[in-house]
C-alpha positions, 0 to 999 in steps of 0.5 A: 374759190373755195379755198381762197375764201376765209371762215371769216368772210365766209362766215360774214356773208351767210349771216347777210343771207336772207333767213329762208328754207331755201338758203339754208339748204342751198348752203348747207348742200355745198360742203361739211366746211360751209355747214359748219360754218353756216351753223357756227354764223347763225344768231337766230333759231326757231324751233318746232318740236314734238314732246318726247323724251329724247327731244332733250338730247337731241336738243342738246346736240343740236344748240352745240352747232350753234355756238353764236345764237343770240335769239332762240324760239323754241315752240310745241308743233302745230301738229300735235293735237289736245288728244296726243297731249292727253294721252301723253302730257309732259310734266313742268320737270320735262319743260323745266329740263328743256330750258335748262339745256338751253340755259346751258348751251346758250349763254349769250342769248338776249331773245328767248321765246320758249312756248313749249310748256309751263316752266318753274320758278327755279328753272327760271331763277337758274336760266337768268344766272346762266343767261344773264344778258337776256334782254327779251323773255316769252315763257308759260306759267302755271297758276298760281303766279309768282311773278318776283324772279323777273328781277333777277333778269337785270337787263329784262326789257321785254316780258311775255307771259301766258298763263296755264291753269294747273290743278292743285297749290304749287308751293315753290314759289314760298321754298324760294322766298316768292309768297304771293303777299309779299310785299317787296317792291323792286325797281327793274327796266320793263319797258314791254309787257305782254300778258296772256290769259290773266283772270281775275283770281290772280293774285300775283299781277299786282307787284308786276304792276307796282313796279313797271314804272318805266312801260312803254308798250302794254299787250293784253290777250284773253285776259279777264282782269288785270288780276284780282282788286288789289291788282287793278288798284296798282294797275293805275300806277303803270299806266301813266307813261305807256306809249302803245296798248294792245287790248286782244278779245279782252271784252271784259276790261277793255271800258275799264282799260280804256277809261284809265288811259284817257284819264291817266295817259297823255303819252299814248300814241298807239292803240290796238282793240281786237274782238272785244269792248263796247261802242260806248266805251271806245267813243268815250276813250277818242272824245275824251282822250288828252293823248296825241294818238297817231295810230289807232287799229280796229277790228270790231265787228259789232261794236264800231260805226259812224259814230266812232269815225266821225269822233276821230274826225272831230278829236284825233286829227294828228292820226298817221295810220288808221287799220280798220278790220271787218267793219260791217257797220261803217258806211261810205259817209263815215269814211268820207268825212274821215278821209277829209278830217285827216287829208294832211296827216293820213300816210297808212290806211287799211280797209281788211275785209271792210265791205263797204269798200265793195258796197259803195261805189266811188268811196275809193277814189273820193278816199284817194283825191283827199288822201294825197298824203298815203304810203301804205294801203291795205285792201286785203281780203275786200273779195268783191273789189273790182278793177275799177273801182281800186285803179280810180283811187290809184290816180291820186295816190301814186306816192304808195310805197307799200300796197297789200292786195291778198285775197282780192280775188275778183281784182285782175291783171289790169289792175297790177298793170295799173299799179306798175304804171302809177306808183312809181315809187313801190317797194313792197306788194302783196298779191297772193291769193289774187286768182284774176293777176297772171303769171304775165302781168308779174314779170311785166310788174317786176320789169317796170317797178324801179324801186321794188324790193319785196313781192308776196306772190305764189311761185307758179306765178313767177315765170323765169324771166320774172326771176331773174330781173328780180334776183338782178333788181334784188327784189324778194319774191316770197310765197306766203 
């Protein structure tokens, strides 16, 4: 059979394999020819490392193998701790050197993500001419920041930069004509910006923002300013055609962030706050907001309450997802009269770690009567969610497709019985870290859900029955 099958088939089918451990091996296993071929059909690679010296050649002969990648990620080992990197920090010529290798041997990548270390201006400058159809870039910089080699990647979409502090003046930038006054404006395509780490003695942001006149989707992690007064001036510019802003322990700017939006931004769809902003500021963005918000995704411990629900409630009524992450001061009322507002227009809601779910008896199944239009629930991490009170809201959401269940420890087998019974029409659960559900009541839930096709459950609970009517039903079985 072997010799019947072609490289070109063979190729063919291991690029359809799902992209796991166990494929991978299981392929690779089978001969030198299927290794070869395996490797030579692969167009995505994620790499983890140690930073050593002889990591550059071992790269080099590995990247050779793989001669078909479009998409690269190439990353410093979780394992190595802040003491390994004391005693043995690696300069930017030894990251430099790594992204040339990769330059050299990749050509044809259009995804890079390369976290292993702050790279240079002339490293970059060199990658864009050897990889010329880079469409997606994730890469470290050191202050200070000469961001102007992002045009000489023509067909750039998606930038993410996350910025290290250095001591000392870099001067690389002037050698290569990049001063951080100049004032050279450039039109490029950035419809995606991600920045990580931006203080408000950053120089350098303002010509990134004067020129992304064509963002769509805005991410902004630990980041202190949107650089220095100059830099925030400019930021107004890009702010008008955005379609999602992501704002991650941002405290400082968010208000600020915010009050331009709803000012400046009638195209916003899409608004993620993580572990920062005041409550006043966010009210103030949802009461005063021209947009057609149809996804809004929370996690303010302190800083989100009623208020701000019934203020949804009142303006964004068109809202399609609502994620609500460890609100400890939201009540049942406030969910109540939310789950009301939105009855017609609510398809995804998460309650992640919300322990009003636990605390307030009935709030599920009054939810589950006014939200008749979900696909998508998430209840993850509620731990003292009973039985009971989750099986009263699957009666009238029995159209879920998607339905997340981890770490609900004290919800049983019963409950995945329900499941099986009601939502006739699931395609993807997540049961992991659900102590109560047993091994049983997974291969009856594999048996009886007719259009599933991916299940995160622990391997333990998967009995040999279970999969093999998944392996016959093409269901997914993951552990993670």
């Amino acid at each position: 059979m072997d010799n019947m099958l072609c490289d070109e088939l063979l190729q063919e089918i291991f690029r359809r394999l799902p992209s796991t451990p166990s494929s991978s091996l299981s392929v690779s296993l089978v001969s030198k020819r299927w290794l070869n071929l395996y490797r030579s059909s692969k167009t995505s690679l994620s790499l983890r490392f140690l930073p050593h010296n002889s990591v550059i050649v071992s790269l080099s002969s590995l990247l050779s193998y793989y001669p078909s990648l479009s998409s690269l990620s190439l990353v410093l080992s979780d394992a190595i701790t802040n003491a390994t990197l004391s005693n043995n920090n690696p300069s930017t010529a030894f990251f430099d050197h790594l992204l040339f290798v990769v330059s050299s041997c990749c050509s044809n990548l259009h995804h890079l993500r390369f976290l292993a270390g702050p790279v240079s201006v002339s490293s970059l400058l060199s990658l864009s001419k050897a990889c010329s159809h880079l469409t997606c870039i994730t890469v470290s910089l050191s202050k200070p920041l000469f961001l102007n080699w992002v045009v000489s990647f023509s067909c750039l979409k998606e930038l993410c930069l996350y910025v290290c502090s250095t001591d000392g003046v870099d001067d690389e930038g002037k050698r290569f004509g990049l001063c951080l006054n100049e004032e050279l404006d450039a039109e490029f395509g950035l419809e995606s910006l991600c920045l990580s780490g931006i203080q408000a003695d950053d120089k350098g942001v303002g010509w990134l923002w004067r020129n992304c006149k064509r963002l769509k989707k805005l991410q902004l992690k630990s980041c202190e300013s949107v650089g220095d007064v100059e830099s925030f001036s400019s930021f107004i510019l890009c702010v008008e055609g955005l379609q999602e802003v992501e704002l991650r322990k941002c405290r400082s700017i968010v208000d600020g962030v915010l009050l331009r939006l709803a000012e400046n931004c009638a195209s916003l769809n899409s608004l993620l706050v993580y572990d920062g902003g005041s409550g006043d500021g966010l009210l103030e963005f949802i009461n005063t907001c021209r947009c057609n918000l149809q996804k809004l995704d929370l996690r303010l411990p302190l800083d989100l309450n009623n208020d701000h629900l019934l203020a949804v409630a009142m303006n964004l009524r068109g809202l399609s997802t609502l994620r609500l992450q460890s609100s400890c001061l939201v009540t049942g009322e406030g969910l109540r009269i939310l789950g009301t507002a939105l009855h017609s227009s609510l398809k995804e809601l998460a309650l992640i770690n919300c322990d009003v779910v636990e605390r307030e008896h009935g709030l599920l199944a009054t939810l589950g009567q006014n939200l008749r239009m979900l696909r998508k629930l998430d209840l993850s991490y509620n731990e003292m969610l009973l039985d009971k009170e989750f099986i009263s809201m699957l009666v009238s959401c029995n159209d879920l497709t998607e339905l997340k269940l981890r770490g609900c420890r004290k919800l049983t087998s019963m409950t995945l019985v329900s499941v099986s019974k009601t939502c006739k029409r699931l395609q993807s659960v997540d049961i992991m870290n659900c102590p109560g559900i047993e091994a049983q009541a997974v291969e009856f839930f594999v048996l009886n859900c007719p259009h599933m096709r991916q299940m995160q459950v622990e391997e333990s609970k998967v009995s040999n029955v279970a999969r093999t009517w998944a392996l016959h039903k093409v269901i997914e079985v993951t552990a993670g």
